[in-house]
DRENKEBA-880306 format. One line per 2 residues: number of its first residue (from 1); their letters; for each residue x, y, z of C-alpha. Coordinates in steps of 0.1 Angstrom, whole numbers, plus 5000, padded with zeros to 4 digits. Example, Ala and Ser with C-alpha at 12.3 -4.5 7.8 and 13.67 -1.06 7.14 Angstrom:
2
1> as> 5123/4955/5078; 5137/4989/5071
END
This chain:
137
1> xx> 4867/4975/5165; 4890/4959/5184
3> xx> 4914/4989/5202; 4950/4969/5199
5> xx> 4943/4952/5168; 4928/4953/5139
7> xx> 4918/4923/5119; 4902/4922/5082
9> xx> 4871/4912/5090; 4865/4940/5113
11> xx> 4870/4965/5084; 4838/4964/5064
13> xx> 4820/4962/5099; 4832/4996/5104
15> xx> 4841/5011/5075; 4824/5022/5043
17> xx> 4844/5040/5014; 4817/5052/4994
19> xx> 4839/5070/4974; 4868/5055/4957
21> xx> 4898/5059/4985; 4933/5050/4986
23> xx> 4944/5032/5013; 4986/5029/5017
25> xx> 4994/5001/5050; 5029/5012/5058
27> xx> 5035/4992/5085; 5056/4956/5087
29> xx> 5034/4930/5075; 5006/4941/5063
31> xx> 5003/4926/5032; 5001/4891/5048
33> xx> 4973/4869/5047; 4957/4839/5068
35> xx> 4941/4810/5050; 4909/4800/5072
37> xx> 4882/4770/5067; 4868/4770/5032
39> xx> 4903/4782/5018; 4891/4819/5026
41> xx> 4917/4843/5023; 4917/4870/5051
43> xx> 4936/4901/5061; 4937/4940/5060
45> xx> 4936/4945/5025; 4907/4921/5019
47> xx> 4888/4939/5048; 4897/4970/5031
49> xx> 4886/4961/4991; 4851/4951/5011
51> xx> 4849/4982/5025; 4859/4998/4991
53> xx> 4885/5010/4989; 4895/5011/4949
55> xx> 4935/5008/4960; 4959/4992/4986
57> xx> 4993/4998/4993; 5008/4968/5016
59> xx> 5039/4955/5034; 5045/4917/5027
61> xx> 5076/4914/5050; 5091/4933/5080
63> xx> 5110/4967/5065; 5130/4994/5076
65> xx> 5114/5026/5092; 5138/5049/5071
67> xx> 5140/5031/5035; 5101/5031/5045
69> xx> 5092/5065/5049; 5113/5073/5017
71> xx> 5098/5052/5002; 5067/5067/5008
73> xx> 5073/5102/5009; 5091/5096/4971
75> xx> 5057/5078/4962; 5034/5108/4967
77> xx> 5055/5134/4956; 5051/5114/4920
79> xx> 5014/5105/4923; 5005/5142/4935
81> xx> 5018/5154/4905; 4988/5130/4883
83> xx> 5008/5098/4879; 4990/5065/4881
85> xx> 4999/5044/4908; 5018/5017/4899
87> xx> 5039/5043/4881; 5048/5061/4913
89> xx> 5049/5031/4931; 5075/5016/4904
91> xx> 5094/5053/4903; 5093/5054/4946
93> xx> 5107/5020/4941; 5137/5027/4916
95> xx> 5141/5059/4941; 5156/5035/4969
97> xx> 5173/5010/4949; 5191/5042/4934
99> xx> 5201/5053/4969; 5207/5020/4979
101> xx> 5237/5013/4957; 5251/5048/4956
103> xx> 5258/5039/4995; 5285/5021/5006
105> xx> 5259/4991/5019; 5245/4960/5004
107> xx> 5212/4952/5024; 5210/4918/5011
109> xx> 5208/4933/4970; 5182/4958/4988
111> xx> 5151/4939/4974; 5146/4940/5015
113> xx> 5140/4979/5013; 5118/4981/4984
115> xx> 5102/4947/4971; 5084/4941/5006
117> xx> 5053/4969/4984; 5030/4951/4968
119> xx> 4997/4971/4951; 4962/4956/4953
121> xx> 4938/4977/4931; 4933/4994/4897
123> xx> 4971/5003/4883; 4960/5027/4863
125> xx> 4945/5051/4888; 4952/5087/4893
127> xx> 4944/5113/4922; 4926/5128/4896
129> xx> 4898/5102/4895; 4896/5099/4928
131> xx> 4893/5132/4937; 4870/5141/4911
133> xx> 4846/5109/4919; 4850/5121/4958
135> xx> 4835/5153/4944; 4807/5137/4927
137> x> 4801/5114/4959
END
């Protein structure tokens, strides 16, 4: 792999989930895709679903370290305790918008702080499964 960059197609080169993993991208941007000859979709989270992984947690737009971490940090304390993922997601979600408007700031409506998350994957899974079917692996 390339040291300074990684690019989609390098994933399943190098890695192989051969149990089912969850993979969370919290960085700017990572969600975003580049359409190449043949209309072939490609970036990180198709590299990672080739690899597979059974979930992906993306960026689609630039966000803010701090609403980011929270963000994050309010997600796995919900899916730790056996909630599915797009539940946690959706609670970690209504976390910041909560915060958000008990401030005294706008943030453009603050769909900038939270609607950049977008889940690829089963919405139904739970640490559960994949920590029994890592067992099992």
């Amino acid at each position: 792999m390339n040291s300074k960059r990684l690019y989609g197609n390098e994933i399943p080169e190098n890695i192989n989930f051969t149990n089912p993993a969850l993979v969370i991208l919290n960085a700017c941007e990572t969600g975003t895709v580049a359409v190449s000859i043949g209309d072939e979709i490609n970036g990180l989270c198709r590299g990672f679903i080739q690899a597979g992984s059974k979930g992906i947690i993306s960026n689609s737009w630039s966000v803010f370290d701090s609403s980011s971490a929270d963000l994050i940090k309010e997600f796995y304390k919900i899916f730790l305790k056996g909630n599915s993922i797009s539940y946690s997601l959706k609670e970690a979600r209504r976390h910041i918008r909560k915060k958000v408007r008990n401030s005294k700031h706008d943030w453009f409506g603050d769909l900038v702080l939270w609607g950049s998350y977008v889940y690829y994957g089963n919405p139904a899974l739970r640490i559960q499964e994949i920590k029994s079917k890592s067992a099992q692996g």
